[in-house]
MARLOZA-827334 format. One record per residue (C-alpha): residue in three letters; chain; x, y, z. Coordinates in steps of 0.1 Angstrom, whole numbers, plus 5000, padded with zeros to 4 digits. Layout:
<bapas>
   aa  ch     X     Y     Z
  Ala   A     X     Y     Z
...
</bapas>
This chain:
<bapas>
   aa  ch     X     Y     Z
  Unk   A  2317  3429  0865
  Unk   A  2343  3426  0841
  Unk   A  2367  3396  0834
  Unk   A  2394  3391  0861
  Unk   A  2427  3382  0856
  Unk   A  2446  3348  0863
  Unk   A  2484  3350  0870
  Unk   A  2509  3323  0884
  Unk   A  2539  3322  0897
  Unk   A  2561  3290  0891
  Unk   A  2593  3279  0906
  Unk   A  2612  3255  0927
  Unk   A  2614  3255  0964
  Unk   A  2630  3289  0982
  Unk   A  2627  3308  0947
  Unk   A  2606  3335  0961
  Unk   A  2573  3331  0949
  Unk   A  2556  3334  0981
  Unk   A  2575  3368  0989
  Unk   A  2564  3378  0950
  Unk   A  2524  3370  0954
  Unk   A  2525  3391  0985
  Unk   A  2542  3418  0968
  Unk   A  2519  3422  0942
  Unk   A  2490  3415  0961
  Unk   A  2501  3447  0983
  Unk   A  2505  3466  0952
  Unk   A  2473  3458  0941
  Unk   A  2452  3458  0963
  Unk   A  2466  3492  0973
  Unk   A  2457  3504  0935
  Unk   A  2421  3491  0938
  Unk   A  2417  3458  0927
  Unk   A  2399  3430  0945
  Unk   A  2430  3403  0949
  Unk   A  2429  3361  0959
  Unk   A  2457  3341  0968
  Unk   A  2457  3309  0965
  Unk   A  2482  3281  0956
  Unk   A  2486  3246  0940
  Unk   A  2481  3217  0951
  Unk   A  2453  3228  0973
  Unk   A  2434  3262  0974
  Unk   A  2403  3251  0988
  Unk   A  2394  3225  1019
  Unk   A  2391  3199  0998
  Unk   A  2420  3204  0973
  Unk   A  2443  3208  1004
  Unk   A  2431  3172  1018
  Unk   A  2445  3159  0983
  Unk   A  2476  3177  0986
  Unk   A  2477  3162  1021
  Unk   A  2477  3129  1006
  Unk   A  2501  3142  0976
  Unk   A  2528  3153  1001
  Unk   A  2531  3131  1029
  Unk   A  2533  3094  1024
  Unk   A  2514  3076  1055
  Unk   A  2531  3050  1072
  Unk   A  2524  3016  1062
  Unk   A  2508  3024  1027
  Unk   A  2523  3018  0992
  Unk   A  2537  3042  0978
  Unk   A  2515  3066  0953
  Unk   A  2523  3055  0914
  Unk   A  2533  3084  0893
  Unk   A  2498  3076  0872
  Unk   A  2478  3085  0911
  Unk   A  2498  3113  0917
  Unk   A  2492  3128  0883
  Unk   A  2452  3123  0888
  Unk   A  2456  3132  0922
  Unk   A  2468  3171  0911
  Unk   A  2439  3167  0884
  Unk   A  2417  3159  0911
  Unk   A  2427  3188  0931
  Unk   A  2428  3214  0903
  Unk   A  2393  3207  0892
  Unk   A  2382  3211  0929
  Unk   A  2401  3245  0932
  Unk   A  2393  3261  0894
  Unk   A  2353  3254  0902
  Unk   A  2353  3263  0937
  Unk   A  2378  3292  0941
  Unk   A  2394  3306  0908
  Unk   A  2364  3307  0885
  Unk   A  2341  3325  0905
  Unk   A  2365  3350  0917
  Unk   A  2373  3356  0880
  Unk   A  2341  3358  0876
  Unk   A  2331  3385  0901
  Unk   A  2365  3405  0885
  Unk   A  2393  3398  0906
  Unk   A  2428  3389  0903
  Unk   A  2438  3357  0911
  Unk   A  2474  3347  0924
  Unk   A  2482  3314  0921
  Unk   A  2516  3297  0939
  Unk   A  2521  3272  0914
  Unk   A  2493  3259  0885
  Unk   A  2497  3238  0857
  Unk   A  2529  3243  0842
  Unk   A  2547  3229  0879
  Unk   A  2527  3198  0874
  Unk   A  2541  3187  0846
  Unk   A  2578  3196  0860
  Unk   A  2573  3177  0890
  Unk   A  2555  3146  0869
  Unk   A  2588  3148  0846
  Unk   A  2615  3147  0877
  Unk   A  2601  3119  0892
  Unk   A  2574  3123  0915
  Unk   A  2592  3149  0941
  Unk   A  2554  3150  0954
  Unk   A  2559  3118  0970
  Unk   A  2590  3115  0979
  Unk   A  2604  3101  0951
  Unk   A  2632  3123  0938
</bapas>
């Protein structure tokens, strides 16, 4: 198998990605190619159990500092990269991603919209 390939869409809220991934997921799947969609936080059981925790803030707990939320979507990438992305790379497929690194860092700069802080 050769190298798949990796590609994200990143965007606010009600952009469109989600109607995009599918779209191209259609296209190439139709064409051939072996296609995952995933997105971020989450992508696997265990990545979406830290987004769980990432978007909804329990009642009666403190609130999550920026520092946990920012290891919190480290946490939850290095679950979904080993578990999902790299091996379906791996076997050659194409790998849509709602959202990967480069929302991370917006959301880390606005304030924390993870959590509830905005």
């Amino acid at each position: 198998m050769g190298a798949g390939v990796f590609i994200t869409f990143e965007g606010s809220e009600g952009g469109g990605k989600s109607e995009q991934i599918e779209r191209l997921a259609e296209r190439l799947g139709s064409a051939g190619y072996g296609v995952v969609q995933t997105r971020e936080p989450g992508g696997t059981p265990r990545a979406e159990a830290i987004r769980n925790v990432l978007l909804y803030n329990l009642e009666g707990l403190e609130p999550v500092l920026p520092m946990v939320e920012l290891l919190l979507f480290a946490a939850s990438r290095a679950q979904h990269v080993g578990h999902l992305i790299l091996p379906n790379l791996q076997e050659g497929r194409v790998v849509l991603s709602d959202r990967f690194y480069d929302s991370t860092g917006a959301y880390q700069k606005g304030g924390g919209v993870w959590n509830g802080r905005t």
